[in-house]
C-alpha positions in Angstrom: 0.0 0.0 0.0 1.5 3.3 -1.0 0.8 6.2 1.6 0.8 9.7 -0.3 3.0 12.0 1.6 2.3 14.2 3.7 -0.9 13.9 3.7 -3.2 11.0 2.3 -6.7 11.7 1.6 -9.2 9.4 0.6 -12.8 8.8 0.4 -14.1 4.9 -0.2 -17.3 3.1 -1.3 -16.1 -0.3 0.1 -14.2 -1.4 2.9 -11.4 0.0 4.4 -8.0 -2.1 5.4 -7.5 -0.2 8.9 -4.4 -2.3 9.3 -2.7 -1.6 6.1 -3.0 2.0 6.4 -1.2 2.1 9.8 1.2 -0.1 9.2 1.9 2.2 5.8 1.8 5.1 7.6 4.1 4.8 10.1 6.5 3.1 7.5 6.0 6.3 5.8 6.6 8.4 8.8 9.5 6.5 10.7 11.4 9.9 11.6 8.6 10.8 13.4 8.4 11.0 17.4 4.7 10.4 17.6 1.8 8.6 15.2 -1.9 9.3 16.4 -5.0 7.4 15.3 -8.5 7.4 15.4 -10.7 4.7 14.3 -14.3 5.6 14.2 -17.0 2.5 13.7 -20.4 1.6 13.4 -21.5 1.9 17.0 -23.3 -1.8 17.3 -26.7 -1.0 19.0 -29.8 -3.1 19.1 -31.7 -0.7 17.3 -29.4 -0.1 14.3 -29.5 -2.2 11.4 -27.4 0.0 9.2 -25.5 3.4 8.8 -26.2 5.3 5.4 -23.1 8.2 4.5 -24.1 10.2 1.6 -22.3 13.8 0.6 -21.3 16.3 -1.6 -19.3 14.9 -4.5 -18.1 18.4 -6.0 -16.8 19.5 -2.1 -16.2 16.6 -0.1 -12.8 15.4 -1.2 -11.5 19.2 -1.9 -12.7 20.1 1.5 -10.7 16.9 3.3 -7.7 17.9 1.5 -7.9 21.4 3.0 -8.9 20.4 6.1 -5.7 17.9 6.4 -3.2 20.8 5.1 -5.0 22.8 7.7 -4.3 20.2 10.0 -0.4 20.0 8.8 0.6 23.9 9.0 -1.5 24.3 12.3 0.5 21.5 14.9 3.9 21.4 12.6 3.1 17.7 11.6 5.2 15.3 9.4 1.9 13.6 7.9 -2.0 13.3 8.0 -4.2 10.6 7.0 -7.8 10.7 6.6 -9.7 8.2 5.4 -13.8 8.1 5.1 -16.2 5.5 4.4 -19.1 6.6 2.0 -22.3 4.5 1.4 -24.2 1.7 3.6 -22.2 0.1 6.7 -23.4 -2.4 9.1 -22.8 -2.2 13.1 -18.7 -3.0 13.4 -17.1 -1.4 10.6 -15.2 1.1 10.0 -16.4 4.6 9.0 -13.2 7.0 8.7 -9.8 6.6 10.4 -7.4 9.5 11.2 -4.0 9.5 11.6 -1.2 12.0 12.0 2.5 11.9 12.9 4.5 14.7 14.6 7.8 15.5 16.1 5.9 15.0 19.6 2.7 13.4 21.4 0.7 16.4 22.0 0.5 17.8 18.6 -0.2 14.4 16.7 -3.1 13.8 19.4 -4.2 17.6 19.2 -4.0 17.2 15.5 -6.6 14.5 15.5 -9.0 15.9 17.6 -9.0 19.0 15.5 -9.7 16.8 12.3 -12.5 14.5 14.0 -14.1 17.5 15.8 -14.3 19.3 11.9 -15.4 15.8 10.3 -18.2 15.4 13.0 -19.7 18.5 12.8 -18.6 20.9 10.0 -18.0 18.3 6.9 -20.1 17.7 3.9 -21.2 14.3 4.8 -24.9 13.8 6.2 -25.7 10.4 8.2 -28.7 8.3 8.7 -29.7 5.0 10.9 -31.9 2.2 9.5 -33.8 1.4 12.7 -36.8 -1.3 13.1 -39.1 1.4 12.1 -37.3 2.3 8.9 -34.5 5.2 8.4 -33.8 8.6 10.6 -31.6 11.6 9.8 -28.5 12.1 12.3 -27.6 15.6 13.1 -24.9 17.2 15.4 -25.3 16.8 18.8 -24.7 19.6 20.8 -21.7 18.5 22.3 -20.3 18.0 18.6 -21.0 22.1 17.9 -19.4 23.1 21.1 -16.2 20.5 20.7 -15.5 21.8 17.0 -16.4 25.8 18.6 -12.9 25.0 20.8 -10.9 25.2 17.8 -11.6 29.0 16.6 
């Protein structure tokens, strides 16, 4: 698997090798002090059959890759990886995983929580559960506003 340096972008329709990329990334990033991850998943619940990610074609991917570089100048890092599912997942798998690598801890780990917190609540992507009783629109919580709100 080649890892595009520094920072690797990608949105998927299928499944998502969460091994590979880590083991690629920190191959690619071996001078670094410090790799970060993030692994977000299909959180399995009784109630939900299935989660639907639809978005923005023309803004999604343009706004990840601005989002990451963002990410790069703000906490001085070596590399960024963001990859996000698109389309229907069951309970279990993955949905996007971040990863960053930095000269020290506290930037890599800052630098993921700044890209998760913008993914969660200010990204093009909008979500929806298939319950028993058929689908339902996600939005924000407010939690999700006030944790992205830390970052102006």
């Amino acid at each position: 698997m080649q890892i595009a340096a520094p920072a690797d972008v990608r949105l998927l329709e299928k499944g998502m090798s969460v091994g590979e990329g880590l083991a690629a990334f920190s191959s690619a990033h071996q001078r670094a002090g410090a790799v970060a991850s993030f692994l977000g998943t299909v959180r399995p619940d009784e109630a939900v059959q299935a989660l639907e990610l639809t978005h923005y074609q023309p803004l999604t991917l343009p706004g990840m890759s601005q989002l990451a570089d963002s990410a790069l100048r703000r906490f001085g890092l070596d590399g960024v990886l963001v990859w996000h599912r698109v389309g229907v997942m069951a309970p279990g798998q993955p949905i996007v995983l971040v990863i960053t690598a930095s000269r020290h801890r506290r930037e890599a780990f800052d630098a993921v929580d700044f890209l998760m917190d913008h993914l969660k609540s200010a990204a093009w992507f909008w979500k929806r559960e298939k319950r028993p009783d058929g689908w339902h629109w996600i939005e924000p919580r407010e939690r999700d506003h006030a944790d992205l709100a830390r970052w102006n």
